[in-house]
C-alpha positions in Angstrom: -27.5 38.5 0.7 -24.1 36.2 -0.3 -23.5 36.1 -3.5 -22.8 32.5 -3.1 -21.9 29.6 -0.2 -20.1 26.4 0.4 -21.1 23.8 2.2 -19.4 20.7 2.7 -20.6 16.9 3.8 -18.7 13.9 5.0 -20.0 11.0 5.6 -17.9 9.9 9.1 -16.0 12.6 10.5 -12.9 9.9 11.9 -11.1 8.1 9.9 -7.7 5.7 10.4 -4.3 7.0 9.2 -4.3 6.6 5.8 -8.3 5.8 5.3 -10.6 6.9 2.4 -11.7 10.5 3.6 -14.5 11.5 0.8 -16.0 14.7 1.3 -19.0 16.4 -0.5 -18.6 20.4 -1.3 -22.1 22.4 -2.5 -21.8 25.4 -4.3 -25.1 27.5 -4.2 -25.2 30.5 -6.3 -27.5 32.8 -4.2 -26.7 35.9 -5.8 -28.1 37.6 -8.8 -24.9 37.1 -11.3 -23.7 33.9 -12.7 -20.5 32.4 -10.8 -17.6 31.0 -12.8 -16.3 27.8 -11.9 -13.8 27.0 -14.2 -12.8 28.7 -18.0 -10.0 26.1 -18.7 -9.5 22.4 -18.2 -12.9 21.5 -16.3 -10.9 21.2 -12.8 -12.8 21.6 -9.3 -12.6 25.1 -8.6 -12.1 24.2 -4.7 -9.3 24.6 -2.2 -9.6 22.3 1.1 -7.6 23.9 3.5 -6.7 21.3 7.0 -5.7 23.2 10.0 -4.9 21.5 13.4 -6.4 22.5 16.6 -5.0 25.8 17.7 -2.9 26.6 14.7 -4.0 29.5 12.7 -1.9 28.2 9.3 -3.5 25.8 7.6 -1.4 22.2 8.0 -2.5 20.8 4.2 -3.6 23.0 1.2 -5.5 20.4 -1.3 -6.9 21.2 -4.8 -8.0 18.8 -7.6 -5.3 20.9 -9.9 -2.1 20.9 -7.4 -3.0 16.6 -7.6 -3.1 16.6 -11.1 0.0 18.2 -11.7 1.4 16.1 -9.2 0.1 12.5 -10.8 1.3 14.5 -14.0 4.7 15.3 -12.3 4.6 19.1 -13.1 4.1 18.2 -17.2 -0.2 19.6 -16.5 -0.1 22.9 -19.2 -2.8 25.2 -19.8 -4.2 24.3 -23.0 -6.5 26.2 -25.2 -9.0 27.7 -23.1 -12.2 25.3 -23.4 -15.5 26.8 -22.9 -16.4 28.6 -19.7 -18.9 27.2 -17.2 -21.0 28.7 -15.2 -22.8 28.6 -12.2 -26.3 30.3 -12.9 -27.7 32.2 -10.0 -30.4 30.0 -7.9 -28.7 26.8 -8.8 -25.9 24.9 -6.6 -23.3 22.3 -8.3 -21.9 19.6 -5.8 -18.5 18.2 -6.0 -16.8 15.2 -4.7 -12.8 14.4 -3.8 -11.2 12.3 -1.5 -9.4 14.4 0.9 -7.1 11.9 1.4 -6.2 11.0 -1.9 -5.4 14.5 -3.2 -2.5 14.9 -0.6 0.7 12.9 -1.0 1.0 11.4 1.8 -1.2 10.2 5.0 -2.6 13.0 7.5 -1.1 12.8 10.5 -3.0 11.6 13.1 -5.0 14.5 15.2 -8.0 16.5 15.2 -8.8 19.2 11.8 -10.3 22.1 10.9 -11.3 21.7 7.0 -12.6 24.1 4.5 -13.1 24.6 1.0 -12.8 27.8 -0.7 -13.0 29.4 -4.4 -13.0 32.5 -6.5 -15.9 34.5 -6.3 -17.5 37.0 -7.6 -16.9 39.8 -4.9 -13.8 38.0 -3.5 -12.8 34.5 -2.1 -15.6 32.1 -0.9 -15.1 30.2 2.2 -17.1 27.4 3.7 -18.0 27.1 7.5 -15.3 24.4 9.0 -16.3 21.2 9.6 -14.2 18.7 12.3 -12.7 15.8 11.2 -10.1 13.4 13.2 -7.1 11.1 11.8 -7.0 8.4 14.3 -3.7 5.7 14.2 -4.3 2.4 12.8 -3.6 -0.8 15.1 -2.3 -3.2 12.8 -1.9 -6.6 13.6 -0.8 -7.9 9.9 0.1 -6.9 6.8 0.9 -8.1 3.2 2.0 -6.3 0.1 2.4 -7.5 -3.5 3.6 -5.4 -6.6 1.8 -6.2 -10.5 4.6 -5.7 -12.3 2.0 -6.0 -15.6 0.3 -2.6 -14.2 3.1 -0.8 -11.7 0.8 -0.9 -9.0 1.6 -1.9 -5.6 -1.4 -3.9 -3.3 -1.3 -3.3 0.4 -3.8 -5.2 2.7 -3.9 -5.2 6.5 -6.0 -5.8 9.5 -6.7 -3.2 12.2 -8.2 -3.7 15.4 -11.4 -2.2 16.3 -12.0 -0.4 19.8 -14.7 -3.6 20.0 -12.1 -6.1 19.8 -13.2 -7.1 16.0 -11.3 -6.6 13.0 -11.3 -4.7 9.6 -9.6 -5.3 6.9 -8.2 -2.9 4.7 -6.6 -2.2 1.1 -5.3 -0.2 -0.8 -3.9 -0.6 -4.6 -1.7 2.4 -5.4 -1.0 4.7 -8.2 0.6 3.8 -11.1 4.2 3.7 -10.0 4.2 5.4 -7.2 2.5 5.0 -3.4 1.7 8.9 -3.3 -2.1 9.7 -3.4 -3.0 5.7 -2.9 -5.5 5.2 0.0 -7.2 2.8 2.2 -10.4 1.4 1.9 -12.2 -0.8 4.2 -13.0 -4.3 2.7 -14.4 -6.2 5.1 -14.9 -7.1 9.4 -13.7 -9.8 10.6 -12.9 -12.1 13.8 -9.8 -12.7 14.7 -6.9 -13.2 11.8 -4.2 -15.7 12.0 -3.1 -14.5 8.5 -3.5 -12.5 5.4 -2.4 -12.2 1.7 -3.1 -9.8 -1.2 -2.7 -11.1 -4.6 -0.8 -9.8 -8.1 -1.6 -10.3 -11.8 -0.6 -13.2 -13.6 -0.6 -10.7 -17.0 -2.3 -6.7 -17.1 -5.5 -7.2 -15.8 -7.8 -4.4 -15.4 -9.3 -5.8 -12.1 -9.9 -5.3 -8.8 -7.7 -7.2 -6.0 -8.7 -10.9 -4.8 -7.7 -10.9 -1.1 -7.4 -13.8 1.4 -7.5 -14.4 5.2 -7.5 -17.2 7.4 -10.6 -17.0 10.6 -9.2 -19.7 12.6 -9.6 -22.8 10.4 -11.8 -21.1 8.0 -10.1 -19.7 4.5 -12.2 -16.8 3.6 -11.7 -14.2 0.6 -13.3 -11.1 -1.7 -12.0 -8.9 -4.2 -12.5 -5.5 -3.8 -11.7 -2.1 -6.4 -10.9 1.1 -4.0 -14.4 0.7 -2.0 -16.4 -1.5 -4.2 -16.5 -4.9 -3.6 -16.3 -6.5 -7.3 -16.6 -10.4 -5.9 -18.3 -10.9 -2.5 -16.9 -12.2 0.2 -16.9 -16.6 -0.2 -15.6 -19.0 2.3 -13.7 -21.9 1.3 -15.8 -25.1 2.4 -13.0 -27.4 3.7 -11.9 -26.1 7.1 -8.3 -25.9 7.5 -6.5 -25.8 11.3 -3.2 -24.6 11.5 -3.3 -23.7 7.9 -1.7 -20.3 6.8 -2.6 -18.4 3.7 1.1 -17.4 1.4 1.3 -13.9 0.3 0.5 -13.0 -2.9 -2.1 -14.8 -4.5 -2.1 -15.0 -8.1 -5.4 -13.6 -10.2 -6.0 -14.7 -13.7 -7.4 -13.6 -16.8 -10.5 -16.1 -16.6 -11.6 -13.9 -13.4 -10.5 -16.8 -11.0 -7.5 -16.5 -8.2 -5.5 -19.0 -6.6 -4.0 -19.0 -2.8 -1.7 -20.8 -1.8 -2.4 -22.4 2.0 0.9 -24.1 4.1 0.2 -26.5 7.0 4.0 -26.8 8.1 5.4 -28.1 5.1 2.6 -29.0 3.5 1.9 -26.8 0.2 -1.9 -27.0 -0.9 -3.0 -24.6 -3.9 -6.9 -23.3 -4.1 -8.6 -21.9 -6.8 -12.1 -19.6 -6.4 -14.0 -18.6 -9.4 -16.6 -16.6 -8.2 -17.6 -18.2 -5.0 -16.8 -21.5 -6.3 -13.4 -23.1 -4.5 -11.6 -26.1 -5.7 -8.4 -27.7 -4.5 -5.9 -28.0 -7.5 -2.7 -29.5 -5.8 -0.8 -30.7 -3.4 2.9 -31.0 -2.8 5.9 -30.9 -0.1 8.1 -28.1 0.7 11.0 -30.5 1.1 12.2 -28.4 3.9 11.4 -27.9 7.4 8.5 -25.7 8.1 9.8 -22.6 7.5 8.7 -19.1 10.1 8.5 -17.0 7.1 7.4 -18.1 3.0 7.3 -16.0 0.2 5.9 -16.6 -3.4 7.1 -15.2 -6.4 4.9 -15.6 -9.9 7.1 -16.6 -12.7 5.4 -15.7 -15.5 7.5 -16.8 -18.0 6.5 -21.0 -18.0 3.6 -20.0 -15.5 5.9 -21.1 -12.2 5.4 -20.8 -8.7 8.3 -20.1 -6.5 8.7 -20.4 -2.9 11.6 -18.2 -1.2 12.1 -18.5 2.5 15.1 -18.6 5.3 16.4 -21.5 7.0 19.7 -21.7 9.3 22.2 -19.1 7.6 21.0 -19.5 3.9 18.1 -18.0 1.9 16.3 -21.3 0.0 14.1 -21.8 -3.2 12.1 -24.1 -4.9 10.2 -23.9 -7.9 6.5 -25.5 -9.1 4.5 -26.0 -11.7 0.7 -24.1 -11.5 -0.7 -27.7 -10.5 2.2 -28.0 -7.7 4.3 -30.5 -9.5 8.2 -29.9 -8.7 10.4 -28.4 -11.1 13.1 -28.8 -8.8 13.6 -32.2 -7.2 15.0 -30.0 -4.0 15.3 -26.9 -2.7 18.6 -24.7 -4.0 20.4 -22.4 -1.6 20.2 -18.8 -3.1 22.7 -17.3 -0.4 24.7 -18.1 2.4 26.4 -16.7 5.2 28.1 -17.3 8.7 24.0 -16.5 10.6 20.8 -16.2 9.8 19.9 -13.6 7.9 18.9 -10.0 9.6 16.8 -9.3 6.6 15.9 -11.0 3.1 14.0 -10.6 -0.1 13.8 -11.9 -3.6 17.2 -13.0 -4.5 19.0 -11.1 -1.4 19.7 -11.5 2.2 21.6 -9.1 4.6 24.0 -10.9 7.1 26.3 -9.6 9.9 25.2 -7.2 12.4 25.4 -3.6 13.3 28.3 -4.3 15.5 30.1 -6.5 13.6 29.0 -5.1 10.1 26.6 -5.9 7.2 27.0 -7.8 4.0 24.7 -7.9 1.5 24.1 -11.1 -0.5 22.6 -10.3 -3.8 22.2 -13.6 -6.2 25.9 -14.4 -5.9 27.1 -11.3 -5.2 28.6 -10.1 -1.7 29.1 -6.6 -1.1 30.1 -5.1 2.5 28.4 -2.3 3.5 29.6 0.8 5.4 29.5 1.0 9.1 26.0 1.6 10.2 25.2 4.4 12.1 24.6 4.4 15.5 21.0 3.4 17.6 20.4 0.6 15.1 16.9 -0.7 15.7 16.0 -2.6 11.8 17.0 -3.3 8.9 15.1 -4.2 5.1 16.9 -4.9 1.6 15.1 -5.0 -1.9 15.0 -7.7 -4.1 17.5 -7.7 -6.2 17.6 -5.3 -9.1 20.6 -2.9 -10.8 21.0 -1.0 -7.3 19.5 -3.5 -4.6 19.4 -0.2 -1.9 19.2 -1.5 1.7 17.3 0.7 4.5 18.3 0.6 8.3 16.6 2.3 11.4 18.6 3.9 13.3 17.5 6.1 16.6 14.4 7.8 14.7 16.3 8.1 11.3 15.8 6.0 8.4 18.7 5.7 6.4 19.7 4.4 2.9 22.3 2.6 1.2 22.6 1.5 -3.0 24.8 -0.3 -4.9 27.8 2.3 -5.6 27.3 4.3 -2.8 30.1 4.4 -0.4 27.5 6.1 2.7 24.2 5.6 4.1 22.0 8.6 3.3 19.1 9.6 5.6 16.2 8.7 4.0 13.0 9.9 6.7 12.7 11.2 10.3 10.3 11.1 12.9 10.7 7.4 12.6 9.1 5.4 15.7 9.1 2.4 16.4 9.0 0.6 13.0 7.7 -2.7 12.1 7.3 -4.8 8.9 10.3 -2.7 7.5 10.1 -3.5 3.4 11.7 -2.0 0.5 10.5 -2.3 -3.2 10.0 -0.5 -6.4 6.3 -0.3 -7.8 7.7 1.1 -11.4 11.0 -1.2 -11.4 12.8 2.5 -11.4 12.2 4.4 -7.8 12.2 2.0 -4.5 9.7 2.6 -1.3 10.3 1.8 2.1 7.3 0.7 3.8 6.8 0.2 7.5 4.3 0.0 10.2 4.5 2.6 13.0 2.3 2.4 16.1 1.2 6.1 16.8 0.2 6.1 12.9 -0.2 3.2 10.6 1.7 2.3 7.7 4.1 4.9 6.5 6.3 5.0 3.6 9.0 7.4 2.0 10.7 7.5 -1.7 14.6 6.5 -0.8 16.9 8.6 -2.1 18.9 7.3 -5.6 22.4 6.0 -5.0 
């Protein structure tokens, strides 16, 4: 007889790039002397080992203890050894992890192999292999916000279902980092004209308010990895052509407001529970604009809209009940064109051919010749290095304030999408971009 087996459980076996993939280990003890399970820090004894079709090597090697050193960034110790457990013979012990939130980044799409081993008593346990897939996510939108209050960043995007509906899915990161931070799905849907995620208006320990637009119908939920904390409620007052601004704002009093533009038109809704009120109304004073960003100002409780008109990057402050604190909108930068790409504070003009100049508040700095087989280009808000990222063939490459050269930053880059840059901890910066034969990939950049 075994001494002892492993069995594990999932409950789906495919999952999108990026997805939630929980996975249930058993550990029976079916011999006749008790199995140790851990004698330090109580730690899952388990290894998950991912191997792709035909490939005898294991592509990932998971443990709970490899991701808490990680999170811990290599400071995990062993401490005073606490008191030994034990597995007694004719009882099992079940463990939990999400497969996909112990490895650092997103499985690549494909078809794996996965077991789970331990010590044992007579040598190393194994599991029998269950099958799993990684598919690619179609994504049709995304939105991203950063709680500066927490150092977490909030990711939300819609996928499109083999059946022609939608989910939705989040994901609220790490502290600080986008490493270990998975997907969960929040809700289906129709189709969606738009999408936004919301930050924190102070440190709120909270799950995320989202918001989406069904046609004329403004729908949201807030949802905590894969709970939903506040079900999903549909604003009553139907709203055609409307168009929900990324982020919403969630307050201390458990309500959240979203912003909704018709054209120029600015209208701010509250929901407190499922309860919606309209709480203001106001003009842009400024052509519709193709693309609008709002920025939380904390400090005197502001709302301020950023978007690109012509060759200049625009803003225009509120109060929280929409009254101007601006009587117009101010020009943040300028240049000869429209911007190639722009962000809080900071536009990039010129072009690969002609060269690229980066606007930061009202600072211009000329950036080195860009490579060659330019395809995009992203720059951060503005901060002490502002780093600007460009595609170029399947490269991704990286430039900072002070730096006199672009530095590769990621390959294997397809075609991307959505290209952003920005810091969840105010220290490191992420690029973040949507690939088709995946989903949405990011890498640390490089410091300058």
């Amino acid at each position: 007889m075994a001494e002892a087996s492993i069995t594990l459980s999932f409950a789906k076996s495919r999952f999108l790039y990026g997805e939630s993939c929980p996975v249930a280990a058993t550990v029976d003890n079916t011999g006749a002397r008790p199995l140790l399970l851990w004698d330090q820090a109580p730690i899952a004894p388990l290894t998950y080992s991912l191997r792709s079709e035909g490939e005898a090597d294991p592509r990932y090697v998971l443990s709970e203890r490899a991701w808490m050193e990680s999170r811990a960034r290599g400071i995990l110790k062993e401490g005073p050894p606490e008191k030994a457990l034990y597995l007694q013979p004719g009882k099992n012990r079940r463990f939990k992890a999400d497969l996909a939130e112990l490895g650092q980044e997103p499985f690549l799409p494909g078809r794996y192999s996965v077991t789970a081993s331990m010590p044992g008593n007579e040598g190393t346990l194994v599991s029998a292999p269950a099958a799993i897939e990684a598919v690619p996510a179609a994504i049709e939108l995304l939105a991203r916000s950063v709680s500066k209050p927490r150092e977490k960043a909030s990711t939300v995007f819609v996928h499109r279902e083999a059946d022609g509906t939608r989910g939705i899915y989040h994901q609220l990161s790490a502290s600080g980092t986008l490493q270990h931070s998975v997907y969960h799905k929040a809700a289906q849907a129709g189709a969606v004209s738009s999408i936004a995620t919301s930050t924190d208006a102070m440190d709120l320990q909270a799950g995320r308010r989202i918001a989406w637009f069904e046609g004329p119908v403004l729908r949201s939920l807030e949802i905590w990895d894969d709970r939903v904390t506040k079900p999903l409620s549909t604003c009553p007052e139907e709203l055609p052509g409307g168009v929900v601004v990324n982020p919403g704002i969630q307050f201390a009093d458990g309500s959240a407001c979203f912003m909704v533009a018709r054209g120029a038109a600015l209208s701010l809704y509250r929901i407190r529970g499922a309860q919606w009120t309209r709480e203001g109304s106001a003009e842009l004073g400024a052509e519709a604009p193709n693309a609008l960003r709002l920025v939380w100002e904390s400090q005197g409780e502001r709302l301020r809209f950023l978007w690109a008109a012509a060759s200049r990057l625009w803003s225009r402050r509120f109060t929280l009940a929409l009254q101007p604190v601006e009587p117009q909108p101010v020009a943040v930068t300028e240049g000869q064109s429209p911007p190639a790409a722009w962000s809080v504070d900071t536009a990039l003009y010129g072009s690969a051919e002609s060269g690229f100049t980066a606007r930061i508040g009202s600072r211009s700095v000329t950036l080195p010749p860009t490579p060659p087989g330019f395809r995009a280009a992203a720059i951060a808000p503005a901060n002490a290095n502002t780093p600007v990222a460009v595609q170029c063939g399947d490269t991704l490459q990286v430039w900072a304030a002070g730096s006199s050269e672009w530095r590769e930053a990621a390959t294997g880059v397809g075609v991307a999408r959505h290209l952003e840059i920005f810091s969840v901890d105010g220290r490191r910066h992420f690029a973040q971009w949507i690939e088709p034969n995946s989903g949405v990939r990011f890498v640390l950049l490089p410091k300058a």
